[in-house]
C-alpha positions in Angstrom: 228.6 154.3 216.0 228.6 150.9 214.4 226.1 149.2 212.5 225.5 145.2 211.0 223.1 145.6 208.5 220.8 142.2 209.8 219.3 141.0 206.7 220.5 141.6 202.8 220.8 139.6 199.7 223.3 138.6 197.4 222.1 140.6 194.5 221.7 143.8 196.3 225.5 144.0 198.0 227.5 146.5 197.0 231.0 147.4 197.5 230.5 150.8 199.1 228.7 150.2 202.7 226.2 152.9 204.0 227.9 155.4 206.9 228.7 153.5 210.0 227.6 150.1 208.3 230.1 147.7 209.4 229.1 144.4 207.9 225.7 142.8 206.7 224.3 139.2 207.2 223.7 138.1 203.4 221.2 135.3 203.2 220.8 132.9 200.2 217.0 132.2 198.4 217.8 128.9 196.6 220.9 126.5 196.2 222.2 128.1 193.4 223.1 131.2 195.7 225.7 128.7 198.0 228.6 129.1 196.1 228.3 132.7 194.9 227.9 134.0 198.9 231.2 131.5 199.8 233.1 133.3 197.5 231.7 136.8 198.4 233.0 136.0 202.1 235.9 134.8 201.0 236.6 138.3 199.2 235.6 140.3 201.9 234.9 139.6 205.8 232.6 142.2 206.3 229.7 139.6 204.6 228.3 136.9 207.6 226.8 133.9 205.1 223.4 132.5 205.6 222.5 129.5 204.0 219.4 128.2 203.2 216.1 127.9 200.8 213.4 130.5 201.0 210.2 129.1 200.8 208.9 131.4 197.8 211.3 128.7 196.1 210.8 125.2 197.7 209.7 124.3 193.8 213.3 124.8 192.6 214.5 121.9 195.5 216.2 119.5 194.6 216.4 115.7 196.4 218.7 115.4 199.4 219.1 119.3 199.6 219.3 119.2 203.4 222.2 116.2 202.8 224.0 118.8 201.1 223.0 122.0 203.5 224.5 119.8 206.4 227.7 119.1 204.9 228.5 122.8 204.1 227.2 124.0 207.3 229.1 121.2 209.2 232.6 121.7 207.3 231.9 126.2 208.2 231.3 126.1 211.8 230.5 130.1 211.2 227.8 129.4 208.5 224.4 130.2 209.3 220.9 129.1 208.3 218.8 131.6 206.6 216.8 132.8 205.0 213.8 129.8 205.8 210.3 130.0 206.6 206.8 130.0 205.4 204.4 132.1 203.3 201.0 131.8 203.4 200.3 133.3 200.0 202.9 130.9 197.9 202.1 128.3 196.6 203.0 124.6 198.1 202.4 124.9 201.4 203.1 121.4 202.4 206.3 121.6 200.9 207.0 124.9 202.5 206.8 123.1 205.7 208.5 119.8 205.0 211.3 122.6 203.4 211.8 124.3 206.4 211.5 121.4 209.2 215.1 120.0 207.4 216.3 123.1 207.8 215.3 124.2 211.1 216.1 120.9 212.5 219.8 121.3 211.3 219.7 125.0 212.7 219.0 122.8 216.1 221.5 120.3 215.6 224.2 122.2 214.5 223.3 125.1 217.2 223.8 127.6 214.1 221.8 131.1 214.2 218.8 130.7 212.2 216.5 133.9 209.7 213.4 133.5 209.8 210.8 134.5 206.7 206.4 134.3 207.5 204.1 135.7 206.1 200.6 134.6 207.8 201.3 131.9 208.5 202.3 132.8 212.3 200.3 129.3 213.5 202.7 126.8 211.8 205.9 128.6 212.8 204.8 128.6 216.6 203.8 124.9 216.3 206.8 123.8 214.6 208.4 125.9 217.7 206.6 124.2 220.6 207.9 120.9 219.5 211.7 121.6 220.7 213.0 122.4 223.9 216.2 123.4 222.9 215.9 125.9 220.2 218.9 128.0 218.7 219.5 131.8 217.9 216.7 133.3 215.5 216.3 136.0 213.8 212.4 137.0 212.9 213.2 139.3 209.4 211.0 142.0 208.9 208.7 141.2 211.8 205.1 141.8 211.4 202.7 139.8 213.7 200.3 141.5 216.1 200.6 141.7 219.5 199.2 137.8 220.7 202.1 136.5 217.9 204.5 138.7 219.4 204.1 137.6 222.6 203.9 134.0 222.2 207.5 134.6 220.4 208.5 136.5 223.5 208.4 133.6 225.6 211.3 132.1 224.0 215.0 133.8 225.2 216.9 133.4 222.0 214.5 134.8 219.4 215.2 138.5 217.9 213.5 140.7 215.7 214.8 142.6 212.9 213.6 145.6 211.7 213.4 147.1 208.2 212.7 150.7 206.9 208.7 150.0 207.6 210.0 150.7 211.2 209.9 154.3 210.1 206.2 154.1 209.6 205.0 152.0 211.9 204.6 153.7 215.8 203.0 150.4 217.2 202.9 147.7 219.9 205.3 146.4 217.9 208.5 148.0 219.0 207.2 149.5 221.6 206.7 145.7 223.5 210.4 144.3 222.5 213.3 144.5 224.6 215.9 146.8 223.4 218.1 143.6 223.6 216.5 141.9 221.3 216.0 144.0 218.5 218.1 144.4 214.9 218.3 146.4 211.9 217.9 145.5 208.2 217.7 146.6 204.8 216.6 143.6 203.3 218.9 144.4 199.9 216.7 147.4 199.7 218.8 150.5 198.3 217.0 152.9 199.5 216.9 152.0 203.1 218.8 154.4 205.4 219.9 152.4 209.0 220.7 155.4 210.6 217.3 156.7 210.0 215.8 153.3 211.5 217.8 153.3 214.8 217.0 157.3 215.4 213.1 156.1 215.0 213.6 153.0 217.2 215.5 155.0 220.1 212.9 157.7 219.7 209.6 155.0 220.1 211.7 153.7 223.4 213.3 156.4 224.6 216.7 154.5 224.2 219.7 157.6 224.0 222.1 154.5 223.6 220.2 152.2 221.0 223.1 152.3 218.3 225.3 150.8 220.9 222.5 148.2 222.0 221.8 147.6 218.4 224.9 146.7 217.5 226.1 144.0 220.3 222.3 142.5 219.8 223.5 141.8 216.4 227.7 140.5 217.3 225.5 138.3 219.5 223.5 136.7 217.0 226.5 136.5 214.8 227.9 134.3 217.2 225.4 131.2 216.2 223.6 128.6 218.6 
């Protein structure tokens, strides 16, 4: 069994992986994290970079951010965007969006595999969505909308949710209404967060015998970008 940990941080990789953990998506939080995750990939290929502002810190951008996001994501055809999005209950909404719009609209140029962060504020991500027709590989982190959110998101064939150790607690509509094929696993740099344990509970709420296997080539798929 195999396992690509969907959704970490920087701060919180270590070199010892959990059993059967394979590799991990690491997704920056501000500009400052750039450099630090190229040199982590360049010291070991088990870490798939994600570049990108989180919106908790859209006060710490700087002018012509996206100018530089572009180059690097331009001149590293295997760079991703992450982690992006919007929070309701931070500050600077406006910004937030005008934050993520650059960066979701270089995810569609450069076809690159996007992470998504919201936190209600489910309305502004669907609208931004509706304004594209073709719209890349994302990755909704640590989903938790209700069932009308989850299926307007289900209309769209390249979105995925990923799934964090609140999946252990959570018996709802929520898994229960994905496709096996598009769902992933994540700590979210949390230490304490056993994978295994997730993907027992997810093949137990769908009655999936082969949901490590699934699991996995969900995730090589979204590693793939566009």
């Amino acid at each position: 069994m195999k396992i690509i940990d969907a959704h970490t941080h920087i701060d919180y990789i270590t070199p010892d992986f959990q059993s059967n953990v394979v590799g991990c998506v690491c997704c920056t939080t501000t500009e400052n994290d750039w450099e630090k995750l190229i040199c982590l990939m360049k010291d070991d290929n088990r870490v798939y970079g994600a570049f990108g502002f989180h919106p908790w810190f859209v006060n710490s951008v700087c002018d012509d951010f996206d100018a530089r996001l572009q180059k690097l994501l331009k001149a590293n055809s295997n760079y991703m965007i992450g982690e992006i999005g919007l929070d309701k209950y931070k500050p600077n909404m406006d910004k937030q969006l005008d934050v993520f719009i650059k960066q979701f609209n270089l995810a569609i140029e450069l076809k690159r595999t996007v992470f998504l962060h919201c936190v209600g504020a489910w309305d502004k991500i669907l609208h931004v969505l509706k304004q594209y027709k073709n719209l890349p590989i994302m990755v909704m982190h640590a989903f938790n909308g209700n069932e009308n959110i989850l299926n307007d998101l289900l209309k769209y064939e390249n979105i995925y949710f990923s799934f964090d150790k609140n999946a252990l607690y959570d018996r709802n509509h929520r898994i229960q209404q994905i496709p096996m094929n598009k769902i992933l696993v994540e700590t979210d740099g949390k230490v304490d967060t056993d994978l295994m344990k997730i993907i027992d509970e997810i093949s137990n709420l769908k009655n999936e015998s082969n949901a490590f296997d699934i699991i996995y080539n969900n995730t090589l798929k979204v590693l793939q970008n566009g």
